[in-house]
C-alpha angles and dihedrals in degrees: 000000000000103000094215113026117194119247095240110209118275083012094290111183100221134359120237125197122177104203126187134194117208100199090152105180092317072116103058082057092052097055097031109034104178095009093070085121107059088051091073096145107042085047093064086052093065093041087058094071101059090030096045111359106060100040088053089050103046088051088046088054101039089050090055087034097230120139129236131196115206133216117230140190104210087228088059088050087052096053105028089055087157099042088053093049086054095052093050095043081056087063087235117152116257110215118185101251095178122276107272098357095275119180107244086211091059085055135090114221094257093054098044081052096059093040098057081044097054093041097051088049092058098040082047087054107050096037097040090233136072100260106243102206126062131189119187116233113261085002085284105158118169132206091267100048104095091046090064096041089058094043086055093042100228114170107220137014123202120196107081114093102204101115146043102223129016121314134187115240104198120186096186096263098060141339135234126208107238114206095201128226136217130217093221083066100055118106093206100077105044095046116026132095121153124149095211092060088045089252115144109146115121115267117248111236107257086249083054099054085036083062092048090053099042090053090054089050096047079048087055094043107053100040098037112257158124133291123183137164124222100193140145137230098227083053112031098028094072118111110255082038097049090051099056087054093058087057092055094054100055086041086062085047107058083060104098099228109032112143108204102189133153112264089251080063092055103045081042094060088040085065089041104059091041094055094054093045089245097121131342128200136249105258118220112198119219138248095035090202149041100237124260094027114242086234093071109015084109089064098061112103103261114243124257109273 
């Protein structure tokens, strides 16, 4: 079913990356401003990922000895020091992921700019190396996105969703590997529900949610692919949740070739295997469009003569 499955390293079957993002409340800033503090509560739901969440998560994956590669604002890293030290002394992979998980569409291009530069600086500082992976906050790439990721020379991105398994974006100056990622393995819509964030769906149980991911895994397994989690501490690190989690894990274990690996891994061995003529990518060209689109250019409201 994928017409040009990727070799996975030692003939491993499927790849499995278990990817976290640590927004904490930077959140709560974004949409409040200066109201943070009468949003007490739902300012302690968001605490409860880098003060609970994470250190619960790194143990449960060091006892089953399976990487992870978070996910950082440069402003949480900022304010959760010892959290982020945490998350380096557990050898996890630190990907950019903005400064205070600003929405590079509410941006203008000046300000997107210095917001992949600041956060790059404070992830730098506190890992000793430039992060090589980068995921937008809410998925929320702009026009100008790629541009800077190629300017900075990251090596992977990872917010589009239009593949299975790894793909190349090339803006004709450069291209970035995307490790794709998939709304069925997102923790946010099957768990959350805050009215002060406008979610009111009905949480999954935590064995439902298990079944949805186990059914993309079993996908992944038997076709060769990818599977890969974007979930959050505040979310997924809660104990029902986190448990679940555990019995994933052993589930995928109990598969006989599964590669877990961190998403750097996985863009390292994609540059691998091209440069050795093994396999090469579909490439996907951006922009996609001349803007505005000629279709409807004649729908635009004519300018004032």
């Amino acid at each position: 079913m994928i017409r040009n499955p990727i070799p996975w390293p030692n003939g491993a079957k499927c790849a499995v990356a278990f990817t976290f993002d640590v927004d904490a409340d930077s959140t709560c800033h974004i949409n409040w401003l200066d109201q943070v503090d009468d949003h007490v509560a739902s300012v302690s739901l968001m605490r409860y990922g880098p003060e609970i969440g994470v250190p619960r998560l790194i143990d449960m994956f060091a006892a089953a000895d399976v990487p992870l590669t978070f996910f950082v604002p440069g402003w949480v890293a900022e304010n959760y020091p010892e959290t982020m030290r945490m998350m380096v002394e557990s050898g996890a992979e630190i990907g950019h992921h903005g400064y205070l998980h600003d929405d590079p569409n509410k941006q203008s291009p000046e300000a997107e700019r210095e917001t992949m530069k600041r956060g790059l600086e404070i992830l730098e500082s506190f890992t000793g190396k430039k992060p090589v992976g980068y995921r937008s906050p809410t998925h929320a790439n702009s026009r100008h996105t790629l541009d800077l990721l190629v300017e900075h020379g990251f090596l992977y991105e990872s917010s589009l969703l239009g593949d299975d398994i790894p793909y190349e974006m090339d803006n004709g100056k450069g291209r970035v590997i995307e490790i794709p990622c998939a709304h069925g393995l997102d923790d946010w819509p099957n768990y959350m529900v805050w009215r002060d964030f406008n979610y009111f769906q009905s949480p999954k149980a935590p064995s439902d949610a298990y079944r949805l991911y186990k059914d993309e895994f079993d996908a992944a397994y038997r076709y060769g692919g990818m599977w890969m989690s974007v979930w959050h501490p505040l979310v997924s690190g809660r104990l029902a949740r986190a448990h679940w989690i555990g019995e994933l894990v052993e589930y995928m274990k109990g598969h006989e070739g599964v590669w877990f690996c961190t998403l750097e891994e996985i863009a390292t061995h994609v540059r691998a295997l091209q440069a050795s003529g093994e396999w090469t990518p579909r490439i996907d060209k951006q922009p996609w469009y001349e803007m505005p689109h000629p279709a409807i250019r004649d729908r635009l409201p004519k300018a004032a003569e």
